[in-house]
C-alpha positions in Angstrom: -15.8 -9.2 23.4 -14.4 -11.8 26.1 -11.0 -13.7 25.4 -11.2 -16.1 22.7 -13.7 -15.0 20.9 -13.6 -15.6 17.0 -12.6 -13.1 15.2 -12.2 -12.5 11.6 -10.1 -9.7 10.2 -9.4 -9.4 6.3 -5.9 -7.8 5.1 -6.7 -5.7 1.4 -4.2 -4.8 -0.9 -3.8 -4.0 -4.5 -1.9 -8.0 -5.0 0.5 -8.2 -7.9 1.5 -11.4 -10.1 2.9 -13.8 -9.0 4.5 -15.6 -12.3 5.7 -14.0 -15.5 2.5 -15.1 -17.5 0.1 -13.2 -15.1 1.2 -10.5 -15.8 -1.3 -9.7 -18.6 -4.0 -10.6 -16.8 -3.0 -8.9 -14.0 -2.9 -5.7 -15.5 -6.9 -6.4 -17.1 -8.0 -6.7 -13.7 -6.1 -3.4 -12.7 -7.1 -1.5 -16.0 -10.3 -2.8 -15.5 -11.1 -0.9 -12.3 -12.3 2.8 -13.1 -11.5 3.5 -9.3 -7.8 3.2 -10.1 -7.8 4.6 -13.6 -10.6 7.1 -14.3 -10.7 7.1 -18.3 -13.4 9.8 -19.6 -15.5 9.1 -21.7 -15.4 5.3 -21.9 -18.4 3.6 -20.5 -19.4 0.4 -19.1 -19.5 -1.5 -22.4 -16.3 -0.2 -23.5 -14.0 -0.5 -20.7 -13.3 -4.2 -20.9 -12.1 -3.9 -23.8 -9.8 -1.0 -23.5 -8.3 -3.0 -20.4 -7.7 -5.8 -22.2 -5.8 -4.0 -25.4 -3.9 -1.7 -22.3 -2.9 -5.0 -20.6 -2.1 -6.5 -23.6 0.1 -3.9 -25.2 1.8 -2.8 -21.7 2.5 -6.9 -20.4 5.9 -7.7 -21.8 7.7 -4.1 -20.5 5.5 -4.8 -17.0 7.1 -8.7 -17.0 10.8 -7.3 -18.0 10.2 -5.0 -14.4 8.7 -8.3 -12.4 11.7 -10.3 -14.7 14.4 -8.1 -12.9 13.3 -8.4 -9.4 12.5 -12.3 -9.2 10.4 -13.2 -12.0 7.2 -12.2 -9.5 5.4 -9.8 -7.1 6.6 -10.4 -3.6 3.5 -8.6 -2.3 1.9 -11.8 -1.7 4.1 -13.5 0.6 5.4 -10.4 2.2 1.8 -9.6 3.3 0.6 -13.5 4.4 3.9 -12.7 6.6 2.2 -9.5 8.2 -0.9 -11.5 8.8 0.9 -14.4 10.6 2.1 -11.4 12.5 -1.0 -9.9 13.3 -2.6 -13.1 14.2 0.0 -13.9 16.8 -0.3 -10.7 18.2 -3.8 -10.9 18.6 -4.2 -14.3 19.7 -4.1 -13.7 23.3 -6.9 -12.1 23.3 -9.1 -13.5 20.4 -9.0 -16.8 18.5 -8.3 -15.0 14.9 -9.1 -15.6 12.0 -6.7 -13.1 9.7 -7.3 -13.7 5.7 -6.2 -11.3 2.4 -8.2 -10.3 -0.4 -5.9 -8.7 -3.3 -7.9 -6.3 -5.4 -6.6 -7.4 -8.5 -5.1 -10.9 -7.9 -5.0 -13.9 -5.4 -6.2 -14.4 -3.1 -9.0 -12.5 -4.6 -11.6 -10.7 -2.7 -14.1 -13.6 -3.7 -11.6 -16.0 -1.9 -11.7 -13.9 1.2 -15.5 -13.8 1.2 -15.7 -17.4 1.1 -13.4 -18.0 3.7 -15.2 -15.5 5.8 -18.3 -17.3 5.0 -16.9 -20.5 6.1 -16.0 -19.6 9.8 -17.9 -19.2 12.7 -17.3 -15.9 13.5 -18.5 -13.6 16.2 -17.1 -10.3 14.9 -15.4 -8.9 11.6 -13.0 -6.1 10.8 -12.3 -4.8 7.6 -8.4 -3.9 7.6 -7.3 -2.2 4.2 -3.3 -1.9 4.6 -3.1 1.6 2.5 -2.6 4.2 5.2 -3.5 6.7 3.4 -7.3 6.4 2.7 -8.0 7.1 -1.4 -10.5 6.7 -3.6 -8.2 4.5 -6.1 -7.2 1.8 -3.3 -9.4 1.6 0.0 -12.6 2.7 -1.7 -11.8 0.7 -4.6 -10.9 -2.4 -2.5 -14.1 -2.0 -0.1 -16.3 -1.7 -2.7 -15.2 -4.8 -4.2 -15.9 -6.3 -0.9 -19.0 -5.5 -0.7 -20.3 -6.7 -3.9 -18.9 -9.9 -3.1 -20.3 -10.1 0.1 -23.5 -9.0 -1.6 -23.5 -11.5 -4.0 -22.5 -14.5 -1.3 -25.6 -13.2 0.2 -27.7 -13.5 -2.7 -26.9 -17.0 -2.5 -28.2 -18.1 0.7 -25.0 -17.2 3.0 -26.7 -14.4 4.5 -25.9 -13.6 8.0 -26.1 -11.0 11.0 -22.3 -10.6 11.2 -21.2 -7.2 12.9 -18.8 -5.7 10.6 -16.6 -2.9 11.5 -14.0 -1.0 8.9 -10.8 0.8 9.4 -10.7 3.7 7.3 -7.5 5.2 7.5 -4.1 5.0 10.1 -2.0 7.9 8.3 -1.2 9.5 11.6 -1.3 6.4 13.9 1.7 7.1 16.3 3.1 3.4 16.2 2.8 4.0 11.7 4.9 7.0 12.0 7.7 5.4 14.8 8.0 2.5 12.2 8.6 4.6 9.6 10.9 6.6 11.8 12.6 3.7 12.7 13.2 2.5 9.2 14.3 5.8 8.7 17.0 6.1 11.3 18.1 2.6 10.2 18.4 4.1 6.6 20.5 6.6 7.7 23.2 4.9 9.3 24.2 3.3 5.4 25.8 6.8 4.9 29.1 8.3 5.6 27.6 11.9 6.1 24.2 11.5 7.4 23.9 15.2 8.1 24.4 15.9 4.4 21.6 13.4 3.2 18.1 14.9 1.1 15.3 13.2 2.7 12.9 12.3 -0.4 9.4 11.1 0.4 8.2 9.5 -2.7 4.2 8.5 -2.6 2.5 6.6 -5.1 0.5 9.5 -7.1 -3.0 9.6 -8.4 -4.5 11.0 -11.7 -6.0 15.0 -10.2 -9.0 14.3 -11.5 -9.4 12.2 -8.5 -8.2 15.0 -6.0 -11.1 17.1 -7.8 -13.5 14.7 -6.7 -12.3 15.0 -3.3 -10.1 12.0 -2.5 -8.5 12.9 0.7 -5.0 11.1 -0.3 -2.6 14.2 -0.9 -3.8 15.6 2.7 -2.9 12.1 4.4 0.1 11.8 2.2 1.4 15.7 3.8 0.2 15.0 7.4 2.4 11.6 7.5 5.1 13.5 6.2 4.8 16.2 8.8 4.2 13.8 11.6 7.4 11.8 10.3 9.5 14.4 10.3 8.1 16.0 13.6 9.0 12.6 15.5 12.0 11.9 13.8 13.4 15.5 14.8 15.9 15.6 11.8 17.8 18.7 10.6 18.0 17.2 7.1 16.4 19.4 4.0 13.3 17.3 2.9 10.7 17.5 -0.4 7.8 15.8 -1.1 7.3 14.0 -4.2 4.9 12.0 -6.0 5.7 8.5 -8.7 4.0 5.3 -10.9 2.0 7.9 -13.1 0.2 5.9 -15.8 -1.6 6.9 -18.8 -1.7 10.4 -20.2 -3.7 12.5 -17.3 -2.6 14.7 -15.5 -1.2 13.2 -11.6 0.0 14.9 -8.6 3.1 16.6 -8.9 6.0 17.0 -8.9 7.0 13.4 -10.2 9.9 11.3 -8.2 12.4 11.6 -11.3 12.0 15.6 -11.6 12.7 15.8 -8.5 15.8 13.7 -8.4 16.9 15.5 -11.5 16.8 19.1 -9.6 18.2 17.5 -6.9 21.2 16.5 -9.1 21.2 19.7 -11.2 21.8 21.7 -7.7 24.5 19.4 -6.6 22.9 17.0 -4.0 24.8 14.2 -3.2 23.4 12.2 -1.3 19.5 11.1 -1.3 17.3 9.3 1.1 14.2 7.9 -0.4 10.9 7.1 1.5 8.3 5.7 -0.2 5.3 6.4 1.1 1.6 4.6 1.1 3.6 1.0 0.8 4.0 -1.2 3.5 5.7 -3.7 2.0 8.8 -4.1 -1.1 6.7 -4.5 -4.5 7.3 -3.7 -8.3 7.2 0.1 -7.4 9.6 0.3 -4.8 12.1 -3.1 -6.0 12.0 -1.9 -9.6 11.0 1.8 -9.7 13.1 3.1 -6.8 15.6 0.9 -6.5 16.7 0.3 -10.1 15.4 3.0 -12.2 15.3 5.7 -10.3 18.8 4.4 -8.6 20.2 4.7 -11.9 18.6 8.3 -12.4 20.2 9.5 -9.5 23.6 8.1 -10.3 23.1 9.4 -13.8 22.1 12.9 -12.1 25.3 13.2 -10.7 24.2 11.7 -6.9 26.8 9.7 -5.4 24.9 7.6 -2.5 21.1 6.7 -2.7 19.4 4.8 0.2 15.6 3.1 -0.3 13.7 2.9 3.2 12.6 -0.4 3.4 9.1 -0.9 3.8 7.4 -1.4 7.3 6.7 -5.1 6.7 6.5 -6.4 10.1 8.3 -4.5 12.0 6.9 -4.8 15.4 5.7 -1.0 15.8 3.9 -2.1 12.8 2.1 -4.6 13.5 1.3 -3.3 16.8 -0.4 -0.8 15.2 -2.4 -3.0 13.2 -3.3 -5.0 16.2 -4.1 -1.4 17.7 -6.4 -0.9 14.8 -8.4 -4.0 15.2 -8.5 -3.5 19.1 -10.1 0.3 19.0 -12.0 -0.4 15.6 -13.9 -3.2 18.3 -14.1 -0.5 20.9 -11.8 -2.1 23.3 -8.6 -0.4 25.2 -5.2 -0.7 23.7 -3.1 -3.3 25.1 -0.2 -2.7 27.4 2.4 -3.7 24.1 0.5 -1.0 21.8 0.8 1.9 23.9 
């Protein structure tokens, strides 16, 4: 691949709404998915429906959440900020062409296909920003991909594009010294550092899932040891697990148990990491940092400290540059390494 080349790289995430009233349909598209919320029993011809009655009946206590932290998701703009990152960062090697396709909002995956299609690309690399590979998001995202690309095909865009996909970057060293970083940052908000519960909270998934073999909880426990083997902290640690939805059974145990033993054995002070997001959303913004804020106070924990999410952080988006450059097969730049 000589300098300048064109390259294409597409950014997936999960998306989020980005007013009040789409919310609702927001939450079809996500209920809609049966990667992201197995429901036995219910087939094709059925699931629509169920979405629509789940989105409907769940939209105005989902839109008090968005309501609370700005009337709307931030994930958008927060991750058209990491691709202006990654795009700068690339550029002296390739000419870039860096797009996002949100799973279950804009720019849809469709949207991404057809600016794809409407480039003149030499080369293409799938980037899912989930670190931790699972069934529920980078599956569930690269499938839709790939029936959209499909289908472009079926309509005379065919073309011999190479593709290449990153799968997973749980353990990628410049992921785990951003996280560090955030980390240490973190820390130095409390008066007694040395006293301070590290909690690493990561988005759960329903088991049945894990019984299928989704390789989520694994990458979820080797980031956490790699974290805490760079970070070389003293601090007493756990590992829990948050956003259950519906009545399955998740991983466990659940971010708000844990905060409540933490409490109950007279913790004061509580560091949480959340895990498998890299950047702020509804589940860190509103989850973490209002309810379960307010369930640590309650709890009896005097200070509580969110890790801000990697965002572009440089040893973040070095890493993402990283990806792209080894997914191509080429040597990791002198800034990467």
């Amino acid at each position: 691949m000589s300098v300048g080349s064109k390259l294409g790289v597409v950014l997936f995430q999960l998306g989020g709404p980005d007013s009040l009233e789409s919310v609702e349909p927001f939450l079809f598209n996500l209920f809609s998915d049966p990667d992201i919320l197995p429901i036995p029993l219910v087939g094709g011809l059925l699931r629509k429906p169920l979405a629509r009655r789940i989105a409907r009946s769940r939209a105005p206590h989902v839109a008090e959440h968005y309501r609370a932290i700005g009337r709307r998701s931030p994930i958008g703009i927060l991750t058209a900020r990491q691709a202006a990152a990654l795009d700068a960062a690339l550029r002296p090697e390739f000419d870039p062409l860096v797009v996002m396709a949100m799973r279950y909002w804009h720019p849809s995956t469709e949207e991404a296909v057809a600016a794809i299609r409407a480039a003149s690309l030499d080369q293409l690399v799938l980037l899912p920003l989930y670190p931790h590979f699972s069934y529920a998001t980078t599956l569930s995202s690269l499938k839709e991909w790939n029936r959209c690309y499909a289908n472009s095909n079926s309509h005379g865009l065919s073309s011999s594009l190479p593709v290449r996909t990153v799968g997973d970057f749980h353990r990628h060293p410049l992921y785990i010294e951003a996280l560090v970083d955030r980390i240490n940052s973190t820390f130095r908000h409390f008066d007694q550092s040395g006293e301070v519960h590290i909690v690493f909270s990561a988005h759960g998934i329903p088991l049945s899932l894990v019984e299928k073999g989704d390789p989520y909880p694994g990458h979820i426990k080797s980031t956490v040891e790699a974290v805490l083997e760079r970070g070389a902290w003293r601090n007493p640690h756990v590992l829990c697990f948050q956003s259950r939805v519906g009545p399955m059974k998740w991983l466990e145990p659940s971010t708000t148990a844990t905060l409540e033993r933490l409490g109950r054995q007279g913790v004061k002070r509580v560091l949480i990491v959340p895990l498998a997001f890299v950047t702020e959303h509804v589940e860190t913004l509103h989850e973490i940092n209002i309810e379960a804020r307010e369930l640590a106070a309650h709890a009896g924990i005097a200070q509580f400290r969110m890790m801000p999410a990697v965002g572009t952080h440089p040893r973040f988006i070095a890493c993402l540059a990283d990806l792209v450059r080894t997914t191509l097969g080429k040597e990791p730049s002198a800034a990467s390494s």
